[in-house]
PDB file with SEQRES, HELIX, SHEET and CRYST1 records, atoms N, CA, C and O in Angstrom:
SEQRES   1 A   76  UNK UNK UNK UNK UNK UNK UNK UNK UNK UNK UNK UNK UNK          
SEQRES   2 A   76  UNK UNK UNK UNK UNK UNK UNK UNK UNK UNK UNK UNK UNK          
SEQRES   3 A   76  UNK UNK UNK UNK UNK UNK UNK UNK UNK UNK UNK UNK UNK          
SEQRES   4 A   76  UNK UNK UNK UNK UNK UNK UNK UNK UNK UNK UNK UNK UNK          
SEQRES   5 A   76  UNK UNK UNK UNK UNK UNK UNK UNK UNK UNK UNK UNK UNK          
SEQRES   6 A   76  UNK UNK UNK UNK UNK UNK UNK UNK UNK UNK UNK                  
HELIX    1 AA1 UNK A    5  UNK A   13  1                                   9    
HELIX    2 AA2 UNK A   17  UNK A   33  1                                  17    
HELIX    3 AA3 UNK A   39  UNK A   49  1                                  11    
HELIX    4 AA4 UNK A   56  UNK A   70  1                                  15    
CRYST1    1.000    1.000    1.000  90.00  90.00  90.00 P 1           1          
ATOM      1  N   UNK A   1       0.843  -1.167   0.000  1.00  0.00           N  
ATOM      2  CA  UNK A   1       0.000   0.000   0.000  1.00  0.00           C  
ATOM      3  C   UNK A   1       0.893   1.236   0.000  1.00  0.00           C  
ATOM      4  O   UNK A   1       1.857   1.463   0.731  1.00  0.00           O  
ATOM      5  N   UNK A   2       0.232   2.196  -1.239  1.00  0.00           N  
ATOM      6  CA  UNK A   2       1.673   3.327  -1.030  1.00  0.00           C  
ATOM      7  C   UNK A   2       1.133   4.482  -0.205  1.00  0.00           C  
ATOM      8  O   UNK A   2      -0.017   4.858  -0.432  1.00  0.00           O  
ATOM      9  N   UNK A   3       1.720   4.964   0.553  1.00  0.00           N  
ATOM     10  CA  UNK A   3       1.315   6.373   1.549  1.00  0.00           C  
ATOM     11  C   UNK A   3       0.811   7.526   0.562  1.00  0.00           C  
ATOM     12  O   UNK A   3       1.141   7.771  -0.598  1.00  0.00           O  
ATOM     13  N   UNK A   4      -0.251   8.253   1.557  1.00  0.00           N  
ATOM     14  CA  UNK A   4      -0.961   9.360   0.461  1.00  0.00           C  
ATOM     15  C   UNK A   4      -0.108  10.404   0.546  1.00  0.00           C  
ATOM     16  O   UNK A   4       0.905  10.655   1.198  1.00  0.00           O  
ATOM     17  N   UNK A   5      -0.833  11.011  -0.361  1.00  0.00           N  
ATOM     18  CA  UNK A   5      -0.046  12.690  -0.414  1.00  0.00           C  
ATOM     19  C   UNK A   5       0.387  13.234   0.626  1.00  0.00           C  
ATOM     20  O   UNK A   5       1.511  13.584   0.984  1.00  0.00           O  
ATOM     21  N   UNK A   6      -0.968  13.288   1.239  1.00  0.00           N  
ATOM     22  CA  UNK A   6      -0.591  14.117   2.890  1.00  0.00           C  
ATOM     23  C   UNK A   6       1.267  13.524   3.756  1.00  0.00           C  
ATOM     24  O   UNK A   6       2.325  13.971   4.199  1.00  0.00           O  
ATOM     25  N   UNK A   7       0.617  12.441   3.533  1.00  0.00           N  
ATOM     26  CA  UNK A   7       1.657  11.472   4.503  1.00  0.00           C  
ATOM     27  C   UNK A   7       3.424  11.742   3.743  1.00  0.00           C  
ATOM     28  O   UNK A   7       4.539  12.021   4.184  1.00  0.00           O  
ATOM     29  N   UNK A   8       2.798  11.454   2.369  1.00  0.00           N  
ATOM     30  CA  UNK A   8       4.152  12.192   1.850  1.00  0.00           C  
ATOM     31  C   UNK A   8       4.933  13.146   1.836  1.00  0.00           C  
ATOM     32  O   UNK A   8       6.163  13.139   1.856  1.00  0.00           O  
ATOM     33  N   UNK A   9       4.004  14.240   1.790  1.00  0.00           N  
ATOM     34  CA  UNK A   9       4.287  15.546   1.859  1.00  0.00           C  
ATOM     35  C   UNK A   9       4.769  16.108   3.702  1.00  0.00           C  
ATOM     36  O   UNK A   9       5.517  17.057   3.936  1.00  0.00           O  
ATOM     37  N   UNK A  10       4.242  15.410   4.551  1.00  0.00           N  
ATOM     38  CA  UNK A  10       4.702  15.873   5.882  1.00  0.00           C  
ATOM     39  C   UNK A  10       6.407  14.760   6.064  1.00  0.00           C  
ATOM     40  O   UNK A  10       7.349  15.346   6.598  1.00  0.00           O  
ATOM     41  N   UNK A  11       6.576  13.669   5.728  1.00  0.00           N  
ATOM     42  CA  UNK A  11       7.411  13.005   5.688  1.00  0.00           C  
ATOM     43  C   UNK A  11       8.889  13.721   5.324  1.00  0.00           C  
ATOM     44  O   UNK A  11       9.986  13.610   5.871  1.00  0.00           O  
ATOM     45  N   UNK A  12       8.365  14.636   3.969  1.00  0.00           N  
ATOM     46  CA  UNK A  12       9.577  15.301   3.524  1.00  0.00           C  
ATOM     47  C   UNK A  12      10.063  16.456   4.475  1.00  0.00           C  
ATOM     48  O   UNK A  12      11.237  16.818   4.563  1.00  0.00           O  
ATOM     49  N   UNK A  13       8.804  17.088   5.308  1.00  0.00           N  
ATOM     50  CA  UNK A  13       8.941  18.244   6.044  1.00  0.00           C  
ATOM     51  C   UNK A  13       9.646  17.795   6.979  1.00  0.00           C  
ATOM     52  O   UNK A  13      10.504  18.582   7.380  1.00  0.00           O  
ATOM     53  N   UNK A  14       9.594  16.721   7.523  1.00  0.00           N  
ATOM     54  CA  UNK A  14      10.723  16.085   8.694  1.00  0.00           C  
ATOM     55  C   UNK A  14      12.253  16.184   8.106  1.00  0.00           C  
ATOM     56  O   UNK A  14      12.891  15.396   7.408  1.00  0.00           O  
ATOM     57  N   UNK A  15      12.585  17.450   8.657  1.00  0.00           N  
ATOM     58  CA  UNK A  15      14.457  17.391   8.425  1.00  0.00           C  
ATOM     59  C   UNK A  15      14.456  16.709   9.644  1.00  0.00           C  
ATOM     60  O   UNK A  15      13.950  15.708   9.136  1.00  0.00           O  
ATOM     61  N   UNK A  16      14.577  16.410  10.727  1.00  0.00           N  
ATOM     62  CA  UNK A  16      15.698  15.677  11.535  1.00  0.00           C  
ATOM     63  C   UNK A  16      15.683  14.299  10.658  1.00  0.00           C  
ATOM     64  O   UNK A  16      16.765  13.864  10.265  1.00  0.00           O  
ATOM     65  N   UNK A  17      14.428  13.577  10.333  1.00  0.00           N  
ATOM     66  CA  UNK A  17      14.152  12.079   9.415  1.00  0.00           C  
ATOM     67  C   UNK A  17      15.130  12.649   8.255  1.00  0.00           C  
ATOM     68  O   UNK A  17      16.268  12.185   8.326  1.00  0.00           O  
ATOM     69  N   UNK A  18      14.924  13.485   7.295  1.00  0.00           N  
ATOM     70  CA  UNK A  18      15.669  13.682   6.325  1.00  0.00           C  
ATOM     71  C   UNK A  18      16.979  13.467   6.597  1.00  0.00           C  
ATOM     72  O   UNK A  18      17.515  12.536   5.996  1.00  0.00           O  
ATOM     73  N   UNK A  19      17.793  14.275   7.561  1.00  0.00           N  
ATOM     74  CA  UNK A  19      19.130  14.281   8.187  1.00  0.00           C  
ATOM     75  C   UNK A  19      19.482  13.207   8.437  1.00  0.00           C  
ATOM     76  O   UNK A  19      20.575  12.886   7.971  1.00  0.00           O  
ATOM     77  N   UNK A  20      18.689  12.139   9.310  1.00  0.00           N  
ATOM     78  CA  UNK A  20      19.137  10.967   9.476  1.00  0.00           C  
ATOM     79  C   UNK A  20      19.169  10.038   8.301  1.00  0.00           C  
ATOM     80  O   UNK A  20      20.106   9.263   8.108  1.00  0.00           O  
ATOM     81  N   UNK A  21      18.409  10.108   7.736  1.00  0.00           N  
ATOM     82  CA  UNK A  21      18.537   9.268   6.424  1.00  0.00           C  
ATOM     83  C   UNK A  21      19.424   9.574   5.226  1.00  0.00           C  
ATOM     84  O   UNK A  21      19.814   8.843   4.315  1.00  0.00           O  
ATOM     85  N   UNK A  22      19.670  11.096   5.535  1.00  0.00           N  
ATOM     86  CA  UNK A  22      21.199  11.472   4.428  1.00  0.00           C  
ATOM     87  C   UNK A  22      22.491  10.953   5.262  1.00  0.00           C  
ATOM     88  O   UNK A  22      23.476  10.690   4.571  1.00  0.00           O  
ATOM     89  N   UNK A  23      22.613  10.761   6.762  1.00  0.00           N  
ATOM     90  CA  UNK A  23      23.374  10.459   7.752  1.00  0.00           C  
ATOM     91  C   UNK A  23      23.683   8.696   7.057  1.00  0.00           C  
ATOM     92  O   UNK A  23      24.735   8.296   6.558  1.00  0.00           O  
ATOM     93  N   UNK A  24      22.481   7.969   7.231  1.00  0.00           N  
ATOM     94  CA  UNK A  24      23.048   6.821   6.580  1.00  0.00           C  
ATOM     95  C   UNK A  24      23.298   6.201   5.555  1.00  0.00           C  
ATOM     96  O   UNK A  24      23.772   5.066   5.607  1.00  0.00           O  
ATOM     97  N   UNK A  25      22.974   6.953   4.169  1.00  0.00           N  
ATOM     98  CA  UNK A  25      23.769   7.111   3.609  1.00  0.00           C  
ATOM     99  C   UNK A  25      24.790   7.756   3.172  1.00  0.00           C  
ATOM    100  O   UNK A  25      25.472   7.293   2.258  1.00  0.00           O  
ATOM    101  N   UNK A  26      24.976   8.554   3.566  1.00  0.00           N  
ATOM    102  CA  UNK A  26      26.737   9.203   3.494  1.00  0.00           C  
ATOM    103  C   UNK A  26      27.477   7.595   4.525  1.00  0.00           C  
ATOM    104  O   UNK A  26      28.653   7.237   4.459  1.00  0.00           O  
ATOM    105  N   UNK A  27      26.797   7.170   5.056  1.00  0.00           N  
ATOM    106  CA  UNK A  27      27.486   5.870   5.704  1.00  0.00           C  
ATOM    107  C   UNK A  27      27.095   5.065   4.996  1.00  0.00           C  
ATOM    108  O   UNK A  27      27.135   4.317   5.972  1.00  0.00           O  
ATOM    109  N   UNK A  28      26.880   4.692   4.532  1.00  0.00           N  
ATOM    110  CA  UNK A  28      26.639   3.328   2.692  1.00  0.00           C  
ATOM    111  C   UNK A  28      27.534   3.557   2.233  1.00  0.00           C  
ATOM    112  O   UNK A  28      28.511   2.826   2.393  1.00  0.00           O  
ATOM    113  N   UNK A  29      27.588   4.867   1.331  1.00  0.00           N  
ATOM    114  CA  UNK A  29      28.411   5.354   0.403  1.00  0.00           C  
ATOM    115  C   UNK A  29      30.368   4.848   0.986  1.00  0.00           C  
ATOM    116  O   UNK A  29      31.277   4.441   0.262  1.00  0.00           O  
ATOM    117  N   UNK A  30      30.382   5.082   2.366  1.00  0.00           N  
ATOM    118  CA  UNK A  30      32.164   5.386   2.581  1.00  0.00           C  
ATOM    119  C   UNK A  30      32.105   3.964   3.331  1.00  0.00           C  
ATOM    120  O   UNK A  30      33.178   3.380   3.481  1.00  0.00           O  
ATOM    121  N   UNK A  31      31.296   3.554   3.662  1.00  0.00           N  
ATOM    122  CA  UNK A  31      31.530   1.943   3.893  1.00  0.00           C  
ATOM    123  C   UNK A  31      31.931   1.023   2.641  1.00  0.00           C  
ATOM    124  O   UNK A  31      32.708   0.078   2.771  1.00  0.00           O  
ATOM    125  N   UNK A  32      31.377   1.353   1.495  1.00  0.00           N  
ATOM    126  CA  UNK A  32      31.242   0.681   0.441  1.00  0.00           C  
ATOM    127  C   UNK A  32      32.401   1.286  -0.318  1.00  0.00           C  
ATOM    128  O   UNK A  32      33.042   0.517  -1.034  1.00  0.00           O  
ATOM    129  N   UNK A  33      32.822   2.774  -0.253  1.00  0.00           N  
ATOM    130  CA  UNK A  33      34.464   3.157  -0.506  1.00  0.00           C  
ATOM    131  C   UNK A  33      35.476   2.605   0.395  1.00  0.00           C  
ATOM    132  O   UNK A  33      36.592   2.528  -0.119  1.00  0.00           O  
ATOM    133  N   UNK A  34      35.367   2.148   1.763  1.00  0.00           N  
ATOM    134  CA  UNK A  34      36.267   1.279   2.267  1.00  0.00           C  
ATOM    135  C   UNK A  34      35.989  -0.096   1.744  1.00  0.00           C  
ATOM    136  O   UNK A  34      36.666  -0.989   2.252  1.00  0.00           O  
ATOM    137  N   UNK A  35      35.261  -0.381   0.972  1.00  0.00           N  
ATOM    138  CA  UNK A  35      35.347  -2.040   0.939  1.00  0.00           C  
ATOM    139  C   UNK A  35      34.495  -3.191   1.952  1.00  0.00           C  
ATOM    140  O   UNK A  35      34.606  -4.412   2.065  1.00  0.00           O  
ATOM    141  N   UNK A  36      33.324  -1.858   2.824  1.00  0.00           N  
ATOM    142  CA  UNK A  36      32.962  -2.664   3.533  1.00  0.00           C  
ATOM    143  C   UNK A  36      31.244  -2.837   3.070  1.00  0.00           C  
ATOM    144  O   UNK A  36      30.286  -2.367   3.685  1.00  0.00           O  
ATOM    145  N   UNK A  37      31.217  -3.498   2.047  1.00  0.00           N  
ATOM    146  CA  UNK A  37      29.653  -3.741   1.299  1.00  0.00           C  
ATOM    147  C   UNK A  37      29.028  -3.901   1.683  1.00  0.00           C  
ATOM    148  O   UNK A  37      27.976  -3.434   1.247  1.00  0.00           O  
ATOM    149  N   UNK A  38      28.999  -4.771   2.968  1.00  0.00           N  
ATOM    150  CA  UNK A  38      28.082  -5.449   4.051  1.00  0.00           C  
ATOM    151  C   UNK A  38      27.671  -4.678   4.745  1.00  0.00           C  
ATOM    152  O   UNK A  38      26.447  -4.694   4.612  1.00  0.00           O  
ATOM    153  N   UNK A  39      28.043  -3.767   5.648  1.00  0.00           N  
ATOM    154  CA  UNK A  39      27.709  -2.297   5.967  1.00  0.00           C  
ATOM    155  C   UNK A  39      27.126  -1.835   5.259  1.00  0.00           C  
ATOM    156  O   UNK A  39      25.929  -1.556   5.330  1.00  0.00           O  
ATOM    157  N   UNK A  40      28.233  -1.566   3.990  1.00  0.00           N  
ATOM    158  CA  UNK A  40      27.016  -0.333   3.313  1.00  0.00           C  
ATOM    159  C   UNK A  40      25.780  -0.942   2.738  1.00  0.00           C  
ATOM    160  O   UNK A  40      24.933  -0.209   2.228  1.00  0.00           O  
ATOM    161  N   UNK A  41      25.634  -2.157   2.786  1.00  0.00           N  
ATOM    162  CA  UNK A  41      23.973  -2.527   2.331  1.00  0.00           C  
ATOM    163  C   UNK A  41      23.128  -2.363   3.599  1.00  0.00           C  
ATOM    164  O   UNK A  41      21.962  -2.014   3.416  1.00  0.00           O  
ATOM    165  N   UNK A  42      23.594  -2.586   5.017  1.00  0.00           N  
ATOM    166  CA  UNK A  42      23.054  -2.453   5.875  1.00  0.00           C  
ATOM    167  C   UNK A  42      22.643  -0.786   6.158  1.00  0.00           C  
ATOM    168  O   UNK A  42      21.473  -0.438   6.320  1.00  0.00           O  
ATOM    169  N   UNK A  43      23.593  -0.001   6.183  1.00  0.00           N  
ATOM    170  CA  UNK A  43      23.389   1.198   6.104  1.00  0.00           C  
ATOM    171  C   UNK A  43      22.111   1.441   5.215  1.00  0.00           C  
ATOM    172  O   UNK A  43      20.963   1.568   5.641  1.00  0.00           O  
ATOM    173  N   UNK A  44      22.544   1.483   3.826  1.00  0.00           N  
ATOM    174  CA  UNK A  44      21.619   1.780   3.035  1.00  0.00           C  
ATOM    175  C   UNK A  44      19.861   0.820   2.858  1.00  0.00           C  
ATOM    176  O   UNK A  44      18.802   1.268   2.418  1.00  0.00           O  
ATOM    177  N   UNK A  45      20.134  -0.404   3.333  1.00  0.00           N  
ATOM    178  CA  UNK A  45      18.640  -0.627   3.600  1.00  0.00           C  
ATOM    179  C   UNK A  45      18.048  -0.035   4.988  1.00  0.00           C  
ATOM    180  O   UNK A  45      16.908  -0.481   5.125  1.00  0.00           O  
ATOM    181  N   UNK A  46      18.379   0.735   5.972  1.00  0.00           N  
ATOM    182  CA  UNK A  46      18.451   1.772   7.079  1.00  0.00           C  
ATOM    183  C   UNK A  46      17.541   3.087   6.655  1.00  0.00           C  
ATOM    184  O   UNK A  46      16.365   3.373   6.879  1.00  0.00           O  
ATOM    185  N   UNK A  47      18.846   3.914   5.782  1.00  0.00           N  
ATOM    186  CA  UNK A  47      17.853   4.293   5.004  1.00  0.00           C  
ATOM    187  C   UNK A  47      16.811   4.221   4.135  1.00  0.00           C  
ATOM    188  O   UNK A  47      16.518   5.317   3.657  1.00  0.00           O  
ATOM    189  N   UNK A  48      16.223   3.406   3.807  1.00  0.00           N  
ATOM    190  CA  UNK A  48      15.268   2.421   3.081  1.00  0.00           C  
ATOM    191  C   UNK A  48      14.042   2.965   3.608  1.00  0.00           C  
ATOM    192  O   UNK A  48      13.202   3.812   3.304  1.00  0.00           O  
ATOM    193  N   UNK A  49      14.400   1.724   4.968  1.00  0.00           N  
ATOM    194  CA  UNK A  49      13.219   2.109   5.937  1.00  0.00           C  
ATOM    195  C   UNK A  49      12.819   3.085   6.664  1.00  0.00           C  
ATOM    196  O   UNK A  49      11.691   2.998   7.150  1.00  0.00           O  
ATOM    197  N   UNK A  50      13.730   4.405   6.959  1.00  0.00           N  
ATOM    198  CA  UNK A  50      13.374   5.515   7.496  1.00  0.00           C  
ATOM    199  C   UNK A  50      12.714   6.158   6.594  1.00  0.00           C  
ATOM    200  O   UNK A  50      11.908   6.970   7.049  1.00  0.00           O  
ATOM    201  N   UNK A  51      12.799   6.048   5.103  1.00  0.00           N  
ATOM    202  CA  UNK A  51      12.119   6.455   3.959  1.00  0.00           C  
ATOM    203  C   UNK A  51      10.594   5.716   3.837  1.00  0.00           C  
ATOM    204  O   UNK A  51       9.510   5.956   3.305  1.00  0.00           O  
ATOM    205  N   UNK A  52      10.982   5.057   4.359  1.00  0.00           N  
ATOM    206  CA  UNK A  52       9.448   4.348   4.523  1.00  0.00           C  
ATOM    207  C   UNK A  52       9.353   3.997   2.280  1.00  0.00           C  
ATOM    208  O   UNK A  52       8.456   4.309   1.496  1.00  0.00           O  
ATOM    209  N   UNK A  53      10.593   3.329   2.041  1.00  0.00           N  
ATOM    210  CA  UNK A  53      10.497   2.893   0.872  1.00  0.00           C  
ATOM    211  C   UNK A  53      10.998   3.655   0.024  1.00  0.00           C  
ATOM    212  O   UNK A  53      11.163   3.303  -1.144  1.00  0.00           O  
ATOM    213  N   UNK A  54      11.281   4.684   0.423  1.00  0.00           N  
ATOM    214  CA  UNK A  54      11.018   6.029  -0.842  1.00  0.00           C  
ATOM    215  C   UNK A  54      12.935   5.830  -1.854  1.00  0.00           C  
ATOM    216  O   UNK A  54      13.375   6.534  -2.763  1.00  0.00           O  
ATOM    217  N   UNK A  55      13.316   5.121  -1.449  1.00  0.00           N  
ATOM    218  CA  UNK A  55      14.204   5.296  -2.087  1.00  0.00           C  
ATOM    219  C   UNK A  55      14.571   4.317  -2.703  1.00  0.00           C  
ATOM    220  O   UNK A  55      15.269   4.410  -3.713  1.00  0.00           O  
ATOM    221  N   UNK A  56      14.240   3.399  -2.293  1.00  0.00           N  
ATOM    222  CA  UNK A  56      14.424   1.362  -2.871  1.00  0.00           C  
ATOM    223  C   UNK A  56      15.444   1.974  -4.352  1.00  0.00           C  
ATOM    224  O   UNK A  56      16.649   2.214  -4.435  1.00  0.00           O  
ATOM    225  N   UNK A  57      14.124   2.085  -5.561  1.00  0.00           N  
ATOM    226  CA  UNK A  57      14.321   1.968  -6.504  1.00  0.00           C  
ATOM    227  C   UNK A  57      15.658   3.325  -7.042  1.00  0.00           C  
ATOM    228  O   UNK A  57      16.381   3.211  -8.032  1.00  0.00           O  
ATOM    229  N   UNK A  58      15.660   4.400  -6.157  1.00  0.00           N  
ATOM    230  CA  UNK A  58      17.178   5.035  -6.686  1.00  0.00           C  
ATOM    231  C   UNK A  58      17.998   4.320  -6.553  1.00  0.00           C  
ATOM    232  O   UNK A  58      18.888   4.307  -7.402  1.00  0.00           O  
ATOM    233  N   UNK A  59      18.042   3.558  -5.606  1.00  0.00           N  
ATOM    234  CA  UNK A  59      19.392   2.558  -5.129  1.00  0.00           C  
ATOM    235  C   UNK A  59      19.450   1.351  -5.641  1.00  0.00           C  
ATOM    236  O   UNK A  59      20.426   0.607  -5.541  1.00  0.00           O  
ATOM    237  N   UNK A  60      18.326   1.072  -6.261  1.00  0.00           N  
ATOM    238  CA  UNK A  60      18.853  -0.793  -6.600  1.00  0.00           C  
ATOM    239  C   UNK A  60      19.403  -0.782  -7.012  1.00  0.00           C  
ATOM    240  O   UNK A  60      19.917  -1.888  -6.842  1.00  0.00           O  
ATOM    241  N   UNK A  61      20.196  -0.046  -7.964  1.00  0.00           N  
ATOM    242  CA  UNK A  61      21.243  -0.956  -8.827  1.00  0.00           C  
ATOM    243  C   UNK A  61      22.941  -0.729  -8.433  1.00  0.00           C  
ATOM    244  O   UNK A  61      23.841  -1.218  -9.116  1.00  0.00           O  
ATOM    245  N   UNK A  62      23.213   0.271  -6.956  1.00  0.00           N  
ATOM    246  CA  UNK A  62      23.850   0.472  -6.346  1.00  0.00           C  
ATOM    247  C   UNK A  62      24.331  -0.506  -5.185  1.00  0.00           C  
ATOM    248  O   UNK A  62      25.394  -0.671  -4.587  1.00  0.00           O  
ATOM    249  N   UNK A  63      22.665  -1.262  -5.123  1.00  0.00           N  
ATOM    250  CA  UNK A  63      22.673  -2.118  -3.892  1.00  0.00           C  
ATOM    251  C   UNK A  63      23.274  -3.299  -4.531  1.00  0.00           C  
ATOM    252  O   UNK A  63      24.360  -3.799  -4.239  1.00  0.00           O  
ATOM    253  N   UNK A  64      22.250  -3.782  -5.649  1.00  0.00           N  
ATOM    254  CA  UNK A  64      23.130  -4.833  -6.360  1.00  0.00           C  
ATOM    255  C   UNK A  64      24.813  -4.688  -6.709  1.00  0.00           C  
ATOM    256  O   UNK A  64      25.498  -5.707  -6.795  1.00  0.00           O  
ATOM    257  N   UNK A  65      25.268  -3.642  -6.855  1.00  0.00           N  
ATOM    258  CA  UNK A  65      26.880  -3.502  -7.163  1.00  0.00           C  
ATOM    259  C   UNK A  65      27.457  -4.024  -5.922  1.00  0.00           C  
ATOM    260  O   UNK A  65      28.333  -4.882  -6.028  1.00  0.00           O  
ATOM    261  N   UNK A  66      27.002  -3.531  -4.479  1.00  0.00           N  
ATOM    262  CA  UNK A  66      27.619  -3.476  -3.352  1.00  0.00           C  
ATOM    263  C   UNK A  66      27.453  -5.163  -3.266  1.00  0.00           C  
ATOM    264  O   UNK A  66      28.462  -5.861  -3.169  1.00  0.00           O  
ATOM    265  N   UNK A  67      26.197  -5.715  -3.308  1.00  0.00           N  
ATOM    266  CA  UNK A  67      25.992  -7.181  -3.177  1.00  0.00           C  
ATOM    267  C   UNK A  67      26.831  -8.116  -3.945  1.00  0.00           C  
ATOM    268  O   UNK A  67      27.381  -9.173  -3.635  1.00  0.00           O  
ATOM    269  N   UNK A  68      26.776  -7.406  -5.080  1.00  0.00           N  
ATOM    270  CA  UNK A  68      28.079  -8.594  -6.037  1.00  0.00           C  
ATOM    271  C   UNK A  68      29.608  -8.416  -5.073  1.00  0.00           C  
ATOM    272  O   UNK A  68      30.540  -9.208  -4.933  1.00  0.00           O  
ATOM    273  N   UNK A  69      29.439  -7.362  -4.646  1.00  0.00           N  
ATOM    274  CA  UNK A  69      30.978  -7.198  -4.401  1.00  0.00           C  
ATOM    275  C   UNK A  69      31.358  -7.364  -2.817  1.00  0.00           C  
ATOM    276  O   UNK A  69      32.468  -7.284  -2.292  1.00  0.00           O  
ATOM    277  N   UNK A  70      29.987  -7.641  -2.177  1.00  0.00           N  
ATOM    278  CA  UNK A  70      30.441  -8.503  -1.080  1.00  0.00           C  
ATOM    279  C   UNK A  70      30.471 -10.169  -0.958  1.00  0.00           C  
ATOM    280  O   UNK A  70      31.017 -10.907  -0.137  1.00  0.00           O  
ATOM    281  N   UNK A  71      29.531 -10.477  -2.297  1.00  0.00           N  
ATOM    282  CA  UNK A  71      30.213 -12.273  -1.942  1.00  0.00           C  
ATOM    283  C   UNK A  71      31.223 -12.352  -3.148  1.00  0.00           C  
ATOM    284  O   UNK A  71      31.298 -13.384  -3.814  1.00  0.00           O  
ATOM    285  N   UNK A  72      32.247 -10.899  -3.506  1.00  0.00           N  
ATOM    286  CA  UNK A  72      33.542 -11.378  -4.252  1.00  0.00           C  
ATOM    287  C   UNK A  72      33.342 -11.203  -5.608  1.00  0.00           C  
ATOM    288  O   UNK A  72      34.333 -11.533  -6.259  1.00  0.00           O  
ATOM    289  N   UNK A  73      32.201 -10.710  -6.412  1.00  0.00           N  
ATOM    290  CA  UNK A  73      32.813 -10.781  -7.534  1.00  0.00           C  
ATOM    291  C   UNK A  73      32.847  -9.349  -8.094  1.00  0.00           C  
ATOM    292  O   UNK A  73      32.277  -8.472  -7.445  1.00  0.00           O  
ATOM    293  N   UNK A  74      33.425  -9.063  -9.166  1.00  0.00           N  
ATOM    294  CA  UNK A  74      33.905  -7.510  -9.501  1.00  0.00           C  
ATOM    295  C   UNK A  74      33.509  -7.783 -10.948  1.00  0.00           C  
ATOM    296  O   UNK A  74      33.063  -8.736 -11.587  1.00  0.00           O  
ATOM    297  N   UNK A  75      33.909  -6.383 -11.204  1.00  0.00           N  
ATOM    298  CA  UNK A  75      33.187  -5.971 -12.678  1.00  0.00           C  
ATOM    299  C   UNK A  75      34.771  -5.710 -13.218  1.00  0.00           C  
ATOM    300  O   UNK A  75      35.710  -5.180 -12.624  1.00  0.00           O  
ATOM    301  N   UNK A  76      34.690  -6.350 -14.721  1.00  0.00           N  
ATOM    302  CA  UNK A  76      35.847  -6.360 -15.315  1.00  0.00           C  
ATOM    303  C   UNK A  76      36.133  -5.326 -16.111  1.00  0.00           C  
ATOM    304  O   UNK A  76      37.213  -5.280 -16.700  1.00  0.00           O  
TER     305      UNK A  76                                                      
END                                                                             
């Protein structure tokens, strides 16, 4: 079920939620520049859920990079 307007629109008005959810990902992002994928998927599904979803689909294909490259395999 997707949240209504209203719900959307006050969601965004929450900066401390906003802050925290730019907070964990800026911690995805430098976990996953150290090499630590596992983190940064944890991080970033974190932010996921403080989004209450809203971001899934910017990130999948970020999440999938981090996932290949924590059980080892790399892009040639």
């Amino acid at each position: 079920m997707s949240p209504t307007r209203a719900t959307t629109v006050e969601r965004r008005k929450n900066f401390e939620r906003r802050a925290v959810i730019d907070v964990a990902l800026t911690l995805a992002e430098l976990d996953a520049a150290w090499g630590d994928y596992s983190y940064a998927i944890e991080h970033l599904d974190a932010a996921n859920r403080l989004s209450g979803g809203s971001i899934a689909r910017r990130w999948s294909n970020q999440r999938r990079r981090w996932s290949y490259a924590a059980r080892g395999y790399t892009h040639q």
